[in-house]
C-alpha positions in Angstrom: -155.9 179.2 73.7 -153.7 177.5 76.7 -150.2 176.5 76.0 -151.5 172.5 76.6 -153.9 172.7 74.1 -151.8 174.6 71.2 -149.0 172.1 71.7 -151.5 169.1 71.4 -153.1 170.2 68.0 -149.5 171.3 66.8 -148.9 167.2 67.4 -152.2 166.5 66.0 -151.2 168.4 62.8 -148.0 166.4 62.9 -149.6 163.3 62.7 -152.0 164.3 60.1 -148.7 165.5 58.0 -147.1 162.3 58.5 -150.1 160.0 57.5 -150.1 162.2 54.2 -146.9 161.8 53.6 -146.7 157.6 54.2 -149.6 157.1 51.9 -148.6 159.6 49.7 -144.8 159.8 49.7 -144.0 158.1 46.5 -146.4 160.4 44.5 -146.1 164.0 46.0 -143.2 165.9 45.0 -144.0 168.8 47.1 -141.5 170.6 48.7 -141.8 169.9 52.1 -142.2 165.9 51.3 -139.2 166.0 49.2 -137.4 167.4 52.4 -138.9 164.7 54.5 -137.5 162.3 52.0 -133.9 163.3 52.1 -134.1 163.5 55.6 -135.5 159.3 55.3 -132.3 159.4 52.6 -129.7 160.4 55.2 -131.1 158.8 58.6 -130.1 155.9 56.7 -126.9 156.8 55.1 -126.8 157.5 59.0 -127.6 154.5 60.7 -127.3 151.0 58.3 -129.8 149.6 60.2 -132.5 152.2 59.6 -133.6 150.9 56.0 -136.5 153.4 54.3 -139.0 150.6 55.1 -138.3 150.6 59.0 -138.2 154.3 58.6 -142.1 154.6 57.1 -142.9 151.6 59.5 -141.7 154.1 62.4 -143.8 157.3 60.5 -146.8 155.3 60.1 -147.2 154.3 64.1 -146.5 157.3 64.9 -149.0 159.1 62.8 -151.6 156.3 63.6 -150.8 157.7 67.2 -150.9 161.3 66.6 -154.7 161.9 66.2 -156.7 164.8 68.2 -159.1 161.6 69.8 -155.6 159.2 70.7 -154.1 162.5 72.6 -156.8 163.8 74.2 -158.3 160.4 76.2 -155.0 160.0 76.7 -154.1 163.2 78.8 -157.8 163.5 80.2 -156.7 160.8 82.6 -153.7 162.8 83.9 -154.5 166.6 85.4 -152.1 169.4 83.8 -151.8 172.7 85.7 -151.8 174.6 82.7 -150.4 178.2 84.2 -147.1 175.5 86.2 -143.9 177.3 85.2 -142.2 175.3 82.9 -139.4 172.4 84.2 -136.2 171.4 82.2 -136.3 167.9 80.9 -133.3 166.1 79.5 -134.0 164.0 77.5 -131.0 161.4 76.7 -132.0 159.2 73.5 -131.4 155.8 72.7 -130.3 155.0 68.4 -131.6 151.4 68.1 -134.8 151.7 66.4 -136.1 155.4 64.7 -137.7 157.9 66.3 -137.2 155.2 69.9 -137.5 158.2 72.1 -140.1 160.4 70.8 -142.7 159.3 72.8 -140.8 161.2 75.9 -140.5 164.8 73.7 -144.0 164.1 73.4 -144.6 163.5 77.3 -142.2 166.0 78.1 -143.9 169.1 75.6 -147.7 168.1 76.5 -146.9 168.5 80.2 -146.1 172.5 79.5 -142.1 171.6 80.1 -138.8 172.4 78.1 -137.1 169.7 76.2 -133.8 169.6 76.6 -132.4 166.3 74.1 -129.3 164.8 73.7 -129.6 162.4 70.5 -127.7 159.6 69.8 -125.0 159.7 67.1 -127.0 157.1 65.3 -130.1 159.2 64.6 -129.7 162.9 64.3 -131.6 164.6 61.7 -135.2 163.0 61.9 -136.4 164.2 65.4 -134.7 167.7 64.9 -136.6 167.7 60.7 -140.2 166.8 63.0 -139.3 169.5 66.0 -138.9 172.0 63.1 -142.5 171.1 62.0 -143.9 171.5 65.4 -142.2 174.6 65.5 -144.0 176.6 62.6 -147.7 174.7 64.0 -147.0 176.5 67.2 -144.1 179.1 67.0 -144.2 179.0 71.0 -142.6 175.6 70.5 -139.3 177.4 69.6 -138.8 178.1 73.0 -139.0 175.2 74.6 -137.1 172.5 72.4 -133.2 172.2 72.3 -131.0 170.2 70.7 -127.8 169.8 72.6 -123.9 168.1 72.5 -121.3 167.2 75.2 -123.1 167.4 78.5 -126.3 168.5 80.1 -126.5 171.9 81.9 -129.0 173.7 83.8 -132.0 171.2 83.7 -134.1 170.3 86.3 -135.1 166.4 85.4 -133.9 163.2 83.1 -135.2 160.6 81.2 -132.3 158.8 80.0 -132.7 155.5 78.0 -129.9 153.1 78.0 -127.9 150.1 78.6 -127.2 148.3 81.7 -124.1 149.3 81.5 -124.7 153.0 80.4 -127.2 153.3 83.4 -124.8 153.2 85.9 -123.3 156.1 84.0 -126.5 157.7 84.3 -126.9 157.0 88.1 -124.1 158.5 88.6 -124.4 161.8 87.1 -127.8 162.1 87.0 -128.6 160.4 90.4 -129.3 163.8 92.0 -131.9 165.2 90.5 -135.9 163.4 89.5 -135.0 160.8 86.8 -136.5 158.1 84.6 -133.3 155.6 84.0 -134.0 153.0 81.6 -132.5 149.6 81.2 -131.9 147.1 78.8 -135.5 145.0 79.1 -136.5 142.4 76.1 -139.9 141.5 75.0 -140.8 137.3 75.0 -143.5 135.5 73.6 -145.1 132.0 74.7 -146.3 129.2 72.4 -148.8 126.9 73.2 -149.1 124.9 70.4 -152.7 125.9 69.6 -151.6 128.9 67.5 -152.6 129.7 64.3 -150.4 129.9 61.1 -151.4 133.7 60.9 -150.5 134.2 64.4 -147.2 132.7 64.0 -146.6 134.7 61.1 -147.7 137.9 62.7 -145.3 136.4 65.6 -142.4 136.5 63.1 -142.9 140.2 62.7 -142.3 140.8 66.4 -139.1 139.0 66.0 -137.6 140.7 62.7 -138.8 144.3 63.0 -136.0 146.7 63.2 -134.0 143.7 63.1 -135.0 142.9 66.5 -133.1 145.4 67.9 -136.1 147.5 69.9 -136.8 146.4 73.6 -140.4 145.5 72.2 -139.0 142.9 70.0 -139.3 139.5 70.5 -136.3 137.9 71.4 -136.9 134.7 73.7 -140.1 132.5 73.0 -141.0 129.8 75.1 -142.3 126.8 74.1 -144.0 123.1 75.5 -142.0 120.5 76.1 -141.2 118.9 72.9 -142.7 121.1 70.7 -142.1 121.0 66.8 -140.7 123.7 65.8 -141.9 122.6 61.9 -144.9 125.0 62.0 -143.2 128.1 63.3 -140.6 128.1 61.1 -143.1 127.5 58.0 -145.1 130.3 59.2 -142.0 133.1 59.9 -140.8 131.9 56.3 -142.3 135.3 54.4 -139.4 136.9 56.3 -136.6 135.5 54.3 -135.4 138.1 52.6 -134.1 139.7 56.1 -130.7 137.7 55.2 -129.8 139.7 52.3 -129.6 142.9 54.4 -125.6 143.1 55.3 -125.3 143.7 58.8 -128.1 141.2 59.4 -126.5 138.8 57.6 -123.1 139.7 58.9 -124.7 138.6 62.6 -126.1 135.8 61.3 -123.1 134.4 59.8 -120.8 135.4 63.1 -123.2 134.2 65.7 -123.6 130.8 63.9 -120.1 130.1 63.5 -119.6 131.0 67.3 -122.5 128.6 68.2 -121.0 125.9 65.8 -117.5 126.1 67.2 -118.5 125.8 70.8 -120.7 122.7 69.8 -124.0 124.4 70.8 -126.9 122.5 69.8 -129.1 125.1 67.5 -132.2 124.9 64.6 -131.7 127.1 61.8 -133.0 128.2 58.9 -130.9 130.4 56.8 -132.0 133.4 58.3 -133.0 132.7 62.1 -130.7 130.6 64.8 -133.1 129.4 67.2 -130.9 128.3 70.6 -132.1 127.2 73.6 -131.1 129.6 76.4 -131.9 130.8 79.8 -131.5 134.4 79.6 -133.5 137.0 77.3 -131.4 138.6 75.5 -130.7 137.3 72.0 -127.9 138.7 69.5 -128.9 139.7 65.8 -129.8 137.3 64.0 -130.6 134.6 66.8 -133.6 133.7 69.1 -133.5 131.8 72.0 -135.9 129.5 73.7 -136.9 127.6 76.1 -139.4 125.0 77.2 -142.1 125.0 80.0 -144.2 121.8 81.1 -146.6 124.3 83.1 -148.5 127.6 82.6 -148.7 127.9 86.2 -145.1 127.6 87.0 -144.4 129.8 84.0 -146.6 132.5 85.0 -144.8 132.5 88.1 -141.1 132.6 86.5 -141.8 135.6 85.0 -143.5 137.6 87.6 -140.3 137.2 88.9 -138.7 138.1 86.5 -140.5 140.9 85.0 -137.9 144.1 85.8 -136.2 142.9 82.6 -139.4 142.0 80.4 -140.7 145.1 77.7 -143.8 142.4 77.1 -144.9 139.5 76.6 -146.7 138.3 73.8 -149.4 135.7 74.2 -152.6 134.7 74.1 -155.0 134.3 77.4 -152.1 133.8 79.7 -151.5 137.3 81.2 -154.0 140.0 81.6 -151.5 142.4 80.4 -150.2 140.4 77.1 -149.7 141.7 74.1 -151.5 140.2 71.0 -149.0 138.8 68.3 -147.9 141.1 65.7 -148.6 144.2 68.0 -144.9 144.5 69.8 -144.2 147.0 67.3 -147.6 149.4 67.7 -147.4 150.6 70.8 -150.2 152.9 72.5 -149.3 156.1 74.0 -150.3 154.3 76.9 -147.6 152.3 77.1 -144.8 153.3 78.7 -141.3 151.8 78.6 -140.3 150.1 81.7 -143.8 150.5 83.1 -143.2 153.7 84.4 -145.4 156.6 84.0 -143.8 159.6 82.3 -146.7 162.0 81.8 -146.9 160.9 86.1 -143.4 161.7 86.6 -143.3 164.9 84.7 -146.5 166.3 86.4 -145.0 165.5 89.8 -142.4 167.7 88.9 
């Protein structure tokens, strides 16, 4: 059996493991779900923002991902030299959402190459817990998966996922050798006005998510001219309960006193500040928007714009859209920043 395809079914086995345990977790006591469980326990002793219920959310897309069918048409459109010595990827993790940079491990393993990760100090004991089960499907795995602190030696590639700001940092060190630098990029949606109370709604869970702290959240919507805003909040209403999380509601209550004091006009709900704002990027809490009087013009706004869009959510206006409520189920297909990895990686 090749290296490719006894990595790919240790994954498959993975995601058939991980589907078990998110319909099953809160009636198996066996050993290894109880482990998985206290791991769930301290990622968010961890990280306040990872609640348990992000956490399954995470599990669950993941293990709807992990099949022997998603993995294989996947790869079958890429070719993998299956006898290629192996390259050294670092891998340099982002913390905002669980299990964000996963889907690179995944790239970086199924392309026959050595992962070498640095996690973030927000989220350090789920990926190692799941690299630990790939490791006794495929023993060979043990070789080429390493966790690492401080700074990156002896590797022959990055993917580093970032900030604006951390990206220079990443330029600069990692400049020199074949990289994949991300950026902060936001996800927007656009309104029409013809939408549906059930789209809306579904719209609501691209917004609150993680919080809305994942570059495929929603965090700019734009709207028609004079649009009544009565209907979206009705329909996002089910979300309510977001405000009784602490940090969210710490946000909430910081970023509307700022907007108060500097006399910003804003709609607000109790648990969403809606303020309308040029740029994409929306703090916790908050969603910005802003209003259009044609598609057309629109359409060509953002093509302009699009080196800091994730995706867009909408219906019929772009032939890459995403439908609403999907920000947050992302296909292995769908790389961040629109930029190949299992391409890169080959080309190594």
């Amino acid at each position: 059996m090749s290296r490719y395809i006894s990595t790919l079914e240790a994954f498959v086995k993975l995601g058939s493991f991980l589907r078990d345990f998110c319909e099953n977790h809160n009636d198996n006591t066996s050993d290894k779900y109880n482990k998985l469980k206290d791991i769930l326990i301290r990622a968010e002793q961890q990280n306040g923002w990872f609640t348990y219920e992000n956490l399954i959310f995470s599990l669950e897309q993941w293990a709807n991902q992990l099949t022997n069918k998603n993995l294989t048409d996947w790869v079958s459109n890429y070719s993998i030299d299956h006898e290629k010595p192996p390259k050294v990827v670092g891998i340099v993790m982002a913390g905002n959402i669980p299990m964000v940079g996963f889907h690179d491990f995944l790239c970086v393993l199924l392309t026959g190459n050595k992962v070498l990760a640095k996690l973030s100090s927000n989220d350090t004991v789920l990926l190692p817990f799941l690299a630990d089960c790939l490791m006794q499907y495929e023993p060979s795995l043990a070789d080429k998966i390493q966790f690492v602190e401080g700074k990156f030696e002896h590797f022959d590639a990055v993917i580093a996922t970032g900030s604006n700001n951390t990206s220079r940092y990443f330029e600069y060190y990692f400049g020199k050798k074949p990289n994949i630098i991300r950026k902060n990029r936001n996800a927007i949606a656009i309104i029409t006005g013809e939408e549906s109370d059930d789209e809306l709604q579904a719209l609501g869970g691209d917004i609150f998510k993680y919080f809305g702290l994942g570059c495929r959240n929603v965090s700019k919507i734009y709207v028609p001219s004079n649009y009544d805003f009565n209907q979206f909040f009705n329909a996002i209403f089910k979300y309510q309960d977001i405000i009784h999380q602490n940090k969210y509601a710490n946000n909430y209550d910081y970023n509307k006193a700022v907007y108060l004091m500097s006399e910003f006009k804003i709609l607000d709900n109790g648990f969403l500040i809606l303020k309308e704002d040029s740029s994409f990027a929306s703090p916790i809490a908050s969603l910005f928007y802003e209003q259009y009087d044609s598609a057309k013009t629109l359409r060509q706004q953002l093509k302009e714009r699009k080196e800091d869009i994730q995706c867009i959510v909408s219906k019929g206006m772009f032939a890459e859209e995403v439908a609403f409520g999907e920000t947050q189920k992302p296909k292995l297909s769908d790389y961040a920043d629109g930029m190949d990895t299992l391409k890169f990686l080959l080309e190594l």
